[in-house]
N, C-alpha and C positions, 0 to 999 in steps of 0.2 A: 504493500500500500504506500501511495505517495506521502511523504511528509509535507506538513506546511506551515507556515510561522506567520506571525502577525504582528503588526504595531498598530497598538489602540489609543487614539487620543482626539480631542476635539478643540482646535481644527487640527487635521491631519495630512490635508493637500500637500503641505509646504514640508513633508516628512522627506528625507535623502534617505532614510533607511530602506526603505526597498528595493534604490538604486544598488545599495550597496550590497545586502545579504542574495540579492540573486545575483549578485558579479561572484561574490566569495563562491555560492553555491554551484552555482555553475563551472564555475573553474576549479572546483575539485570535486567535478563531475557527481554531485550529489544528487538524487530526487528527491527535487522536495522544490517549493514556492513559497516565498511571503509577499504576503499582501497589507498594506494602509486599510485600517477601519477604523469609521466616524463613529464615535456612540454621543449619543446626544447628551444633555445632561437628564439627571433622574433613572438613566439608561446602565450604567457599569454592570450593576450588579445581574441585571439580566444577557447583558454582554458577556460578562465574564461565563454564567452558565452556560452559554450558549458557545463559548469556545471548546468550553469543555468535554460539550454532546458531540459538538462535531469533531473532535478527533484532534484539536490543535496541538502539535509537538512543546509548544514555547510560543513567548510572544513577550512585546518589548512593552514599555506603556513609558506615556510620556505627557503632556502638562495638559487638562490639569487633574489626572487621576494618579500618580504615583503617591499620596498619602492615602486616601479614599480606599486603595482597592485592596488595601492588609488585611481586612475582614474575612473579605472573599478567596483567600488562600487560605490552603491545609497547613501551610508552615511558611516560616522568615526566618529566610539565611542572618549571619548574626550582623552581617554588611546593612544588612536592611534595617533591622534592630539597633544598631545602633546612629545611622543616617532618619532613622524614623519613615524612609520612604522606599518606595518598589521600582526599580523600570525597567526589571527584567525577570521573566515567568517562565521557570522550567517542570517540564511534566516529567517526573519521576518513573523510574521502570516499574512500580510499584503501582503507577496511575496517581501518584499524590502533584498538588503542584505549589512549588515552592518559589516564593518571592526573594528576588536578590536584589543588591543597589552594583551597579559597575561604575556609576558616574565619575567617583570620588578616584580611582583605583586607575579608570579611563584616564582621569586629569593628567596623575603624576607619571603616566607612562607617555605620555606627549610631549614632558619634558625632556625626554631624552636622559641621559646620563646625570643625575642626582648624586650627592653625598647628604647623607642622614645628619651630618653633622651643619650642612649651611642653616643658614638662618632665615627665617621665611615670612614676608606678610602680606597677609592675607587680607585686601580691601573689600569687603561687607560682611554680611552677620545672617544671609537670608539662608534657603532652602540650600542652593548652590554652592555657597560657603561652608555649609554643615557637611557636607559631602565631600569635601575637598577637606578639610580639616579631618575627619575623623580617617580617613586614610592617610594621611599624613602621619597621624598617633599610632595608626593599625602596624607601618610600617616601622617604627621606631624612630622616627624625627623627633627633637626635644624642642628645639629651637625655634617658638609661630607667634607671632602675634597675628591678633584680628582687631584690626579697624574700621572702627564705626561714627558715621555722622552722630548716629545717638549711640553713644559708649554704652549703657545700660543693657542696647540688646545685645553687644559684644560680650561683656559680663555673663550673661543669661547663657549664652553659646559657650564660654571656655567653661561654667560651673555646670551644664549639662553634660559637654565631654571630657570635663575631667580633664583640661587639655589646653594649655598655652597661654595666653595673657590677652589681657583687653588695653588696644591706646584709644587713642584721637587722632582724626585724619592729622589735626595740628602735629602729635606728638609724633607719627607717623614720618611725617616730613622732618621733623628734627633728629630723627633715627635712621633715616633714610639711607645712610652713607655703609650701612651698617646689615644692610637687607643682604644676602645671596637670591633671593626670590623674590620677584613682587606679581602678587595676583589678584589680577580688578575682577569683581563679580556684578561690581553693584551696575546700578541701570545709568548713573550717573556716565558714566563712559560710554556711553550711545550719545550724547547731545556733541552739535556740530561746534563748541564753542571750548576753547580752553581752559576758560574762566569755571565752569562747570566742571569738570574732572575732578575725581574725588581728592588727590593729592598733586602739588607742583612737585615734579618728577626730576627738579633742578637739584644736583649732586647726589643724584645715584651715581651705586659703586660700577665702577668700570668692568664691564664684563658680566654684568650681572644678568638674568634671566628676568625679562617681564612679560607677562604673560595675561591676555583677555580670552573668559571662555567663549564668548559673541564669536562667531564664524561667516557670520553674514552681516555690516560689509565684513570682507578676509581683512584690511585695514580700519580697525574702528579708531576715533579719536584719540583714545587714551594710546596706542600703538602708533599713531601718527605723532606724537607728540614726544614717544618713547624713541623713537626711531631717529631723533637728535642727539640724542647720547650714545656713547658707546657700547651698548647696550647690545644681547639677544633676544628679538622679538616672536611672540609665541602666539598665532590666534586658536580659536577653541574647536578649529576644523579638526583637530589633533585627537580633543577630547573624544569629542562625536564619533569617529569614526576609532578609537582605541576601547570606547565603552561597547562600541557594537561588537569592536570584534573578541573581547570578554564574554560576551551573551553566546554568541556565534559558536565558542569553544567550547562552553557550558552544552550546549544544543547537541553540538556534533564530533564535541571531542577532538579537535584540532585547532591550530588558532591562524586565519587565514594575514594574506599580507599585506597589512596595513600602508607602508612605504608607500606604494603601488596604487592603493585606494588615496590616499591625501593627494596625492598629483592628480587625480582624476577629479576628483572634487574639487578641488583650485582649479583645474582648467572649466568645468561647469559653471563656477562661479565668477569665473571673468578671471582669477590669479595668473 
């Protein structure tokens, strides 16, 4: 019987995931299909049954049900449990189906070559930031601040995970010199103006990694702006496509080639 996979989310048009798990599956001549589905709102939970009568291998979910849909699984991986959210759903050979998070784990492997020792910070506090942070701790990093416009909800995030320290964009920028990492989450870094950017990016350390998960534009402002210093610039095309292919290996037991996928998505996206 043919396999098939899914990503669930509403809206869903604008998903690159399909592009990408029928390139992997097909080039290591698997049967099997994924396919984009809409569920409406009020809809999940009859969605999710409905994946499951029909036979779905796995499937991905993405905004805005990856909190929502934990009920609806037989179990959560402890990645999930501890990010608090789901965006990837493997059916067990047992017929169970078990919610995972790749996002966080996706991030820091888009880095490329890390040392556990740099020191890293992390601008926002939101869903995205929790995911990214708590993989950083999974892995043994000691070394993170999170910065937030309101320091409070930064607070809230490091006494949930157990996990790194809370500034201020101001203190942020006063420590600046001092980062191996700097990674923008917040939405602040989409606006077309410099003035807006969560922190002035003047005397970062030379050589250092900055990195936005935004992939759409591939240069967002805060990366435009990073890209004056001497600096390595990281867009979130990396994530996306290193979280899928975490899911993709969960699925099917091998982990296809990423390298290979980012150029193809940069050249679809105009890069």
């Amino acid at each position: 019987m043919k396999k098939w996979f899914a990503v669930i989310g509403n809206p869903i048009a604008h998903s690159l995931s399909p592009y990408m798990h029928d390139y992997w599956l097909s080039s290591q001549n698997i049967n099997a299909s994924y396919i984009p589905i809409q569920v409406e709102d009020g809809k999940l939970e009859q969605a999710v049954q409905s994946l499951k009568l029909l036979g779905c291998s796995g499937w991905n979910v993405t905004v805005p049900y990856k909190e929502a849909i934990i009920p609806f699984l037989d179990q959560i991986d402890e990645s999930a449990v501890g990010i608090g959210a789901v965006n990837t759903v493997v059916k067990t050979e047992s017929g169970q189906f078990v919610g995972y998070n790749t996002d966080g784990l996706g991030f820091i492997r888009s880095l490329g070559q890390t040392e556990n020792t740099n020191r890293i910070l992390i601008l926002g506090a939101g869903g995205a930031a929790r995911g990214i942070v708590y993989a950083f701790k999974q892995l043994g990093y000691q070394k993170l601040s999170i910065a937030n416009r309101t320091k409070t909800n930064a607070e809230k995030l490091v006494q949930e995970l157990q996990f790194g320290q809370a500034i201020t964009f101001q203190e942020a920028e006063e420590q600046l010199q001092t980062f191996d990492i700097v990674i923008q989450t917040t939405p602040l870094g989409m606006k077309n103006n410099t003035k807006t950017l969560p922190i002035n990016l003047k005397g970062i350390k030379e050589n250092a990694i900055v990195a936005d998960i935004v992939y759409n534009p591939l240069v967002t402002p805060f990366l435009e702006e990073a890209e004056k210093y001497n600096v390595r610039t990281i867009n979130g095309l990396g994530m996306l496509v290193h979280q899928g292919a975490l899911a993709f290996s969960y699925w099917n037991g091998s982990y296809p080639n990423t390298n290979d996928m980012i150029q193809r998505l940069t050249e679809q996206l105009g890069g």
